[in-house]
N, C-alpha and C positions, 0 to 999 in steps of 0.2 A: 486526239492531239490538240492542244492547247497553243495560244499563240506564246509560244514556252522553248520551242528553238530543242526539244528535248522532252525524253521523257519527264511525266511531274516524277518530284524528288519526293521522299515519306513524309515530310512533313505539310505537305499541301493537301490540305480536308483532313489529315492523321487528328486532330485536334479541333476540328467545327466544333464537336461536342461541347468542349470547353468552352468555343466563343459563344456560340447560343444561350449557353447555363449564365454565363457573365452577365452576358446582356440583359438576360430575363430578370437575373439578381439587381443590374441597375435600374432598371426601371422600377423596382420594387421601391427601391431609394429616393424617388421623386417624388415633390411634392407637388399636390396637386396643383398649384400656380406654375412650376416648371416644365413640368406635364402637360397640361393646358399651352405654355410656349411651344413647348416642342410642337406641338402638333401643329397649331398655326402658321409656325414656321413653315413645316413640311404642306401643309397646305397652302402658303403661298407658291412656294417651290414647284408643286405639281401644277399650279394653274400656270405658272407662270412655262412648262414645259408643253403645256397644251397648248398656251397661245403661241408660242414661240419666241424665240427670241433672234436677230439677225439671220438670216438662211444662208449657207453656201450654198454650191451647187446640190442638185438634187439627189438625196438617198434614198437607199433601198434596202430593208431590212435590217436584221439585228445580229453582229458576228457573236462568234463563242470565244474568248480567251480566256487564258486561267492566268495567268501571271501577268501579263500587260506591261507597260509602264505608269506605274498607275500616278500620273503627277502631277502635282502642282507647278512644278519648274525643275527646270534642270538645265545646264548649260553646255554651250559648242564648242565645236572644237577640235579638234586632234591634233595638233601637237605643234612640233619643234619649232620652224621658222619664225622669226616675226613678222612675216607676211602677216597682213590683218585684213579682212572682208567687213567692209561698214555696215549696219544692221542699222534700221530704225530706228530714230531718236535722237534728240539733237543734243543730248549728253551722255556720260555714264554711267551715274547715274542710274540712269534707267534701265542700264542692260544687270546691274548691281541689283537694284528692286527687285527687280524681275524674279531675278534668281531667289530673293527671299519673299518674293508676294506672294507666296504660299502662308507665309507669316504677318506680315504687315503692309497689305497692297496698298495702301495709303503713308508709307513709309514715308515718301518724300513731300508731303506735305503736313511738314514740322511747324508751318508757320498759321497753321489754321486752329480752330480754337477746337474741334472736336478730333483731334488729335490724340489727346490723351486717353480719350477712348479704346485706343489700340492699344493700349499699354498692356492693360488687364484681362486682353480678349485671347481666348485660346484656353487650352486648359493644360495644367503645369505636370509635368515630367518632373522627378527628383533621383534623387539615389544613384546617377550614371556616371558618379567619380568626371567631371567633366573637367578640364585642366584651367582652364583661366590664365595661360601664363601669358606674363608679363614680356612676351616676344619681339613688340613692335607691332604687330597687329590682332585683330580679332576674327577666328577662325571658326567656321558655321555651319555644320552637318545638316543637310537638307535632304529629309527622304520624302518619296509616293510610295505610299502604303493601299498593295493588290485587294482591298478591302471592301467586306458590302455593309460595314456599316459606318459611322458616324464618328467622331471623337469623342466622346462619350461611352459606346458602346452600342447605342443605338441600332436595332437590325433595320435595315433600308427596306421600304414599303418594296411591293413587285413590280408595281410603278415605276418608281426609281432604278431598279433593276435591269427592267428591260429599257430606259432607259439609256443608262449606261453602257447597252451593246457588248458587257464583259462578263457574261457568266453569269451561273449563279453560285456556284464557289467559292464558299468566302474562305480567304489564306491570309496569310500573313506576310508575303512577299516583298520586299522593300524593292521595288523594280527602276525607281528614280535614284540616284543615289548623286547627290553634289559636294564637294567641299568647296567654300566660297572661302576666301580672305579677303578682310579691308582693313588696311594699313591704318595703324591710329592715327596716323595726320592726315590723313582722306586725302591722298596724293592720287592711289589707285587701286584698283580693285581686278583680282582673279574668282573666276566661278568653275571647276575643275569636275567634270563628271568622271564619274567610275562604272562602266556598262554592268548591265544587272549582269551577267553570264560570266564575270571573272572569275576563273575557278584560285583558289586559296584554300591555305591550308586552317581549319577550323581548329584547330587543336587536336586533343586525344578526344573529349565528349562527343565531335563531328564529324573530325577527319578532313580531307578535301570534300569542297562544296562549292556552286557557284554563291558566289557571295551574299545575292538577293534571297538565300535561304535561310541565314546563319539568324535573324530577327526571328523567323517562324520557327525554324527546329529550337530553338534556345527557349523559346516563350512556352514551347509546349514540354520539353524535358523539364522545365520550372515546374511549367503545373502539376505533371507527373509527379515529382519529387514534392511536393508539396501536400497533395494527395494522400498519397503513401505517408508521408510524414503523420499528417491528420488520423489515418489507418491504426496508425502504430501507438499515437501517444493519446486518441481520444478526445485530441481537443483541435474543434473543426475549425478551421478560417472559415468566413461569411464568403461565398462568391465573388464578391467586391475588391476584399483581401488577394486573395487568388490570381483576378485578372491584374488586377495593380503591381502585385511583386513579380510574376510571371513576364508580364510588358516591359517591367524597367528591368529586367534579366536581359532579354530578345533586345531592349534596346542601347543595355551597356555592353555586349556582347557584338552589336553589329558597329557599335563607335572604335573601342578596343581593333575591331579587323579592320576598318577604315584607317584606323591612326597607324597601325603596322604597316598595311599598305603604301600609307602615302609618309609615314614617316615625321607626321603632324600632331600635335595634339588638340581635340576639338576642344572648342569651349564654349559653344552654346549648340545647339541641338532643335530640330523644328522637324514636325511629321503632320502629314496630309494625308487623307486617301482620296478617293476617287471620286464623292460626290464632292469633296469639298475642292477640284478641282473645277469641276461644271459648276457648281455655283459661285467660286471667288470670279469665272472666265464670265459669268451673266449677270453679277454683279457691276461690272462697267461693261457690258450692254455687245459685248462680244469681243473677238481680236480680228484684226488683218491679218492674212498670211500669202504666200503667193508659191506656186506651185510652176515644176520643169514643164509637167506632163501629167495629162489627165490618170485618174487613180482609180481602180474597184476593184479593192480586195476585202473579201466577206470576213475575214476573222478578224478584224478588224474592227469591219463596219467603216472602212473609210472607201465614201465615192466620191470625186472632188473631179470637177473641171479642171484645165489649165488656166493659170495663169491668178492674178488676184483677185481675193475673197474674202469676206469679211464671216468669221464662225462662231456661231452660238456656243457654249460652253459641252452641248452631245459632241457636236460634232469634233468640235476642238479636241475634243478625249478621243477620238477616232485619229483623227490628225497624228497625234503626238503619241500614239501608241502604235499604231502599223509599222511589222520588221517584214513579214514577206511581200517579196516582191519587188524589194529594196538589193541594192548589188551589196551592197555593206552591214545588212541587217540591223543588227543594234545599233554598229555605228552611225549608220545614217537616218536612225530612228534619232537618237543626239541629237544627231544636226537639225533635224525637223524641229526638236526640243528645244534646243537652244535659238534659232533663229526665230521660233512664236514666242521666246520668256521677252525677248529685246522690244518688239514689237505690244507685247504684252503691259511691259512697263510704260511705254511711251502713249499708251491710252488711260492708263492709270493717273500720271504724273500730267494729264492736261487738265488745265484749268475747268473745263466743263464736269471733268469728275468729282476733282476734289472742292467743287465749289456746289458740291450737288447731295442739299441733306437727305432724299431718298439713295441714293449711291452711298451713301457714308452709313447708312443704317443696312443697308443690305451687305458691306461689307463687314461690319461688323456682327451683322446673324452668321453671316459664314463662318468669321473664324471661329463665335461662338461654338458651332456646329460639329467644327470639320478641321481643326488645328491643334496640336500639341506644341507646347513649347517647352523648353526644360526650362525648372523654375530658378528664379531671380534675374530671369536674362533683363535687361533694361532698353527694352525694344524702343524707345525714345530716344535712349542716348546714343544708340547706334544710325537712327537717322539722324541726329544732328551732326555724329561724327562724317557721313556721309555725305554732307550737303555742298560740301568743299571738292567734291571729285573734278576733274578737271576733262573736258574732252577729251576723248579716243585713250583716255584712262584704265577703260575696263576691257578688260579680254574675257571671251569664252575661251577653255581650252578641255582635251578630255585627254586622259594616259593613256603614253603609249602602251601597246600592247604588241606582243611575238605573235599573235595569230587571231584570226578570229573564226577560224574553223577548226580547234582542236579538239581532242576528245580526254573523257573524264577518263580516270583510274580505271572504271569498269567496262569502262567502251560503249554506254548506256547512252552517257549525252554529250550533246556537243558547247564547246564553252571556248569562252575567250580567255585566252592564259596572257601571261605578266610574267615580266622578267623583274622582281623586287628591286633589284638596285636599278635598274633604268630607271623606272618608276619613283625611286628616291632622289635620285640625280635631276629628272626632269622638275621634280618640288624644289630642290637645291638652286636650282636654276631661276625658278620662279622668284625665288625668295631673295635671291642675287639681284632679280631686275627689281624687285620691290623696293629693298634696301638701296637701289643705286637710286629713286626716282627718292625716296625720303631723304635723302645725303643733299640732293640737288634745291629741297628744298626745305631743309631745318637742320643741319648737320649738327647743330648742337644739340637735338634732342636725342638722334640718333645716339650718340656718342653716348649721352645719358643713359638711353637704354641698353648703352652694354654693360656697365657695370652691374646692374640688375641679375638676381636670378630668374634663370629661365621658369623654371618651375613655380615659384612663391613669387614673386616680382619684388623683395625686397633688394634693399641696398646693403652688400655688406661694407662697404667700404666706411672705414671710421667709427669701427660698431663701439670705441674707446675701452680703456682698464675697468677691470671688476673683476671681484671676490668671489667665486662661484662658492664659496662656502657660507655667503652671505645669504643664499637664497634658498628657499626650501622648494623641493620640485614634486609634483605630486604626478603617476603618470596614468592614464585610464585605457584601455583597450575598447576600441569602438568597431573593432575590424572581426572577421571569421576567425582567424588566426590564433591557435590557441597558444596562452604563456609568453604572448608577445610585449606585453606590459612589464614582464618580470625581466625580457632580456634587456631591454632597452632599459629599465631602472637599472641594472647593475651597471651599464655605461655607465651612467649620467651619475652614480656614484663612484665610480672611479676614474671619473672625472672630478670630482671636488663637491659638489652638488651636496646642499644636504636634502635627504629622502624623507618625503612623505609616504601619503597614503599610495599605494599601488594596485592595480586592480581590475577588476571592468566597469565598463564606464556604466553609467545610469542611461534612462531612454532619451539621448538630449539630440538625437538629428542631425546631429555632425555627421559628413559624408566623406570630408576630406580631412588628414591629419594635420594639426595643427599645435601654436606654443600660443598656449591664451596668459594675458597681465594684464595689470591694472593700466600701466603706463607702455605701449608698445614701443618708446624711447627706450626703453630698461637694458643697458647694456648686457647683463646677464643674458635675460632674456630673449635678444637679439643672436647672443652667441649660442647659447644651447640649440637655439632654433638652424645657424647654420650651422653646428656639428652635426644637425639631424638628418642633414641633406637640403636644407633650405625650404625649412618648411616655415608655413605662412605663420606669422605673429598675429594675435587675432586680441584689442582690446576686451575686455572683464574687468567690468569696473568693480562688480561683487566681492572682488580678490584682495587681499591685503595685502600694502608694500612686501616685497621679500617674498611672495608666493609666486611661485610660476605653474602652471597646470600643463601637460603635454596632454593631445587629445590620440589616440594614431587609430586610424579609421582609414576605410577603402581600401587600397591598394598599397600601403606603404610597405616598401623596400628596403628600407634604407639602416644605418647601423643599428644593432641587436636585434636583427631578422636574422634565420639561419639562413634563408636565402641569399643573406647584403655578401656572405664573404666575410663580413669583420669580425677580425678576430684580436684586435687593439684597442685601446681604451680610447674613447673620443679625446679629438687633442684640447686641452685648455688654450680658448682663442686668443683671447686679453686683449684683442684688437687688431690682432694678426689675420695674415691672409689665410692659413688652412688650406686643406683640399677637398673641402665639401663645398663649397664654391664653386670649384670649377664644373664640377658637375654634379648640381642640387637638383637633388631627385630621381627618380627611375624614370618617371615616362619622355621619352625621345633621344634615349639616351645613346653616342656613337659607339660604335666596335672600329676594329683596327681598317678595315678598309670605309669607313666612311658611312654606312649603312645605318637606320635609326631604325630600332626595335622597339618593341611593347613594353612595361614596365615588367623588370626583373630580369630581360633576356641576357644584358650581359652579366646581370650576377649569376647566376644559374648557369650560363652556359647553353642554356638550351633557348631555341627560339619558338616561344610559346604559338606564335600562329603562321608559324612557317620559316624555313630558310631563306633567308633573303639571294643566297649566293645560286637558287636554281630555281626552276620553273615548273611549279605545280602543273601536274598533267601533262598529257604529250600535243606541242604545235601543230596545228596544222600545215597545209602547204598552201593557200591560196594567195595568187600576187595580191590580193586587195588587204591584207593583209599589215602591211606596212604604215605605220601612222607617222613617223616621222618629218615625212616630207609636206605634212599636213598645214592648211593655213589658219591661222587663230582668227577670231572673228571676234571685234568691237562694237562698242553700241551703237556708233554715231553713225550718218547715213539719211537718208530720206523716203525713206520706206522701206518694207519687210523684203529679207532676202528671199530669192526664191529660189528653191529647193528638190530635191527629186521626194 
């Protein structure tokens, strides 16, 4: 038994295979100067695990877990009231870092000249259809990945291993799982955890699954299918290939059930695993934490005194992953979570860190090392935007849940169910109080952003008169979706449009659908894009006046899909309002009672990763159970909460 709450699911060790072949294929890929870093690195890393780094109380041996939490950060919380418990740190800053110092622990020091350094550090994620909309704020998927090796691919020395106190099992498990939002006028900040054990519906590929699986069984059905593909037609992917499109499968598959869930769409995306936990935590030289009651439990590996302690980055991974023995299990594993991220950040954000060029190069080997980001995120401009948070700002919060002792479909494992619309309501809610603190302090911007499409963040209002017969539209196919090119040109010619070429696109990297022009003023232009559901306007200067290119890639739903439902000619705009406005786009889009599904669910009819209106799996009974009555917890405060 694993510290897993349950039996392991098929997809934990089902696919080692795969991650070792990767790994061994990327190391083949090094060159010897990168090679020669790697190791050095890792060889500081080991000496520096020998000498040690800050000590709690005294340990004793080495636990076994297979799933863990495996994390860099993750946030507190449970629920409803606005009761708030002050955490360490004398802003918010820091409880907001926190949550993404998995990504950029040096975030809040925007003002230092090696700064920019962080920009580029981590390695890039693409292809995960990530939404970018134009909301009001900027929403932030932050997983701990159950992993024994490296961001890169890297297999963790045995060193490292037994280090870590978590097995030797290397999986796939995303066991941390946060949505973070910050308001784009840095008014305030939510960091919203999701327990690894919520069971959900996976689709028809899955089925019900606790959540923390959906990353790993998707990455390795990829490979499978990818495989077999190779089998069939004779022409091999390199390993490289393999691990690459496999990963960004597992991890647009695991964003997709996050945004269902919570009814959000992500738009930027950050992944850790476990060393790159211990070395971002020994990188500023350890955390505080403070404890109800002394602690030994072996699957774990956490033994800890009562009361406060300062923890080297082993231990800290001990801390933040122990659920037995806990009255609340995962949830109070959270809480653990989320009261060391606050604490975490307010050692980051002090002046002796960031003022400290060995600290600033050690953090930056880490993320090197131990960070994924998804790419073009603009990790600068999110801590400047951030730098304006205001006191007692930022909340920990984590979903409510119906139980946390239920049982799977099979009666196999035990898993924490969700009532979908609670869960969309309590974000509803959230986003209520966000919106009321932005109102209070720029009301005119707000206002701004509602005219905006949710999806593209264009403006239609005033898109002016034009001749759709003035402009010739060319439309390309960048998506799986066969003959999608062809449904969508016959709109757009009967619509007025005159037709160019139509087709599949060439290899140009587009991930999301878009209306490319020379000039993105082009009222044409502007209007085809919101007959299309409000898709983004993307300048091409390459383009001659009167050309317009439609790209449709990823996920697009929207009219000449057999999915969209349309079965009307798109309306000629001329500057009018239309009703592709009011709801541009597929992804978050409402049903009749209020509810926000995945892209396509209301065209379709069906709800691709579940019915929101019931609850995957059967609840359990236990009074602890209840998360409603729970108190959210801020960053501010004068030392670290202490915690059971």
């Amino acid at each position: 038994m694993s510290d897993n709450g349950g039996p392991r699911g098929d997809s934990r060790g089902r696919h080692s295979r795969h991650s070792r072949d990767a790994r061994e294929a990327r190391k083949s890929y090094e060159t010897p100067e990168e090679r020669q870093a790697r190791q050095e690195r890792a060889a500081r890393r080991a000496a520096a695990y020998r000498e040690g780094a800050p000590q709690a109380a005294g340990r004793s041996g080495k636990g076994r877990t297979g799933a863990g939490a495996a994390a860099a950060a993750t946030s507190r919380s449970r629920s409803r009231k606005n009761k708030k418990t002050r955490q360490m740190g004398s802003g918010p800053v820091k409880g907001v870092l926190a949550a993404v110092s998995a990504v950029m622990l040096v975030g809040g020091g925007y003002g230092y000249a090696n700064f920019g350094d962080f920009a580029s550090a981590g390695n890039q994620a693409d292809g995960l259809g990530l939404g970018e909309e134009k909301d009001g704020a900027t929403d932030i998927l932050l997983v701990g990945l159950d992993s024994r090796t490296d961001a890169n691919g890297n297999e963790l020395s045995q060193e490292q291993i037994d280090m870590l106190r978590a097995g030797e099992e290397d999986t796939t498990s995303t066991d941390t799982i946060i949505l973070i939002r910050v308001p784009n006028d840095g008014s305030s900040a939510t960091a919203v955890s999701i327990p690894r054990d919520t069971y959900v519906d996976g689709g028809s590929e899955l089925g019900n699954v606790k959540i923390n699986s959906i990353y790993g069984q998707t990455k390795g059905n990829k490979t499978t299918e990818l495989e077999q593909e190779a089998a069939s037609s004779g022409e091999q992917l390199s390993e490289k290939e393999v691990e690459k499109q496999s990963s960004e499968a597992g991890r647009k598959a695991l964003i997709d059930s996050v945004a269902d869930v919570s009814g959000i769409t992500v738009d930027h995306f950050a992944e850790v695993g476990l060393l790159g936990f211990v070395d971002l935590t020994n990188a500023v030289g350890g955390v505080d934490v403070c404890l109800n009651n002394a602690v030994d439990e072996p699957n774990s590996g956490a033994k800890f005194a009562k009361g406060r302690q300062t923890l080297d980055g082993q231990d800290a991974l001990s801390f933040v992953r122990q659920r037995y023995d806990l009255p609340r299990g995962d949830l109070d594993r959270i809480t653990r979570q989320q009261a060391y991220l606050a604490s975490l950040a307010n050692k980051v954000l002090s002046t002796s860190t960031l003022t400290s060029p060995s600290t600033i190069r050690d953090l930056r080997e880490a993320l090197d090392d131990n960070v994924v980001l998804s790419e073009g995120w603009d990790v600068v401009g999110l801590a400047t935007q951030m730098q304006n948070l205001a006191g007692g700002n930022v909340t920990f919060q984590t979903i409510p849940v119906t139980s946390i002792d239920g049982t799977s479909d099979d009666g196999s494992q035990s898993v924490v169910t969700i009532d979908k619309n609670q869960v969309h309501s309590f974000f509803d809610e959230l986003l209520g109080e966000s919106e009321d603190k932005t109102d209070d302090s720029d009301s005119d911007s707000e206002s701004d952003s509602d005219s905006e499409s949710e999806d593209s963040g264009e403006s239609w209002e005033d898109i002016g008169e034009y001749d759709p017969a003035s402009s010739v539209v060319g439309v390309y196919n960048a998506s799986e979706v066969s003959g999608l090119a062809a449904g969508v040109g016959d709109l757009v010619a009967d619509a007025g449009y005159g037709i160019g070429e139509v087709g599949n696109a060439a290899e140009t990297g587009v991930s999301e659908s878009q209306v490319n022009v020379a000039d993105t003023s082009d009222p044409a232009a502007r209007g085809l894009a919101k007959q299309l559901g409000g898709l983004k306007v993307v300048e091409d200067p390459t383009l001659p006046a009167g050309q317009i290119n439609v790209t449709l890639a990823g996920e697009y739903d929207g009219p000449g899909t057999s999915e969209s439902g349309v079965d009307e000619p798109l309306e000629a705009i001329g500057g009018g309002s239309g009703d592709s406005a009011d709801d541009a786009g597929g992804s978050g889009s409402s049903d009749d009672d209020g509810n926000v599904g995945t892209p396509g669910d209301d065209a379709t009819g069906e709800d691709v990763l579940g019915d929101s209106n019931e609850t995957v799996g059967t609840p359990g009974t236990s009074e602890e159970a209840t998360t409603t009555e729970d108190e959210a917890i801020d960053a501010g405060g004068d030392g670290p909460m202490c915690v059971n």
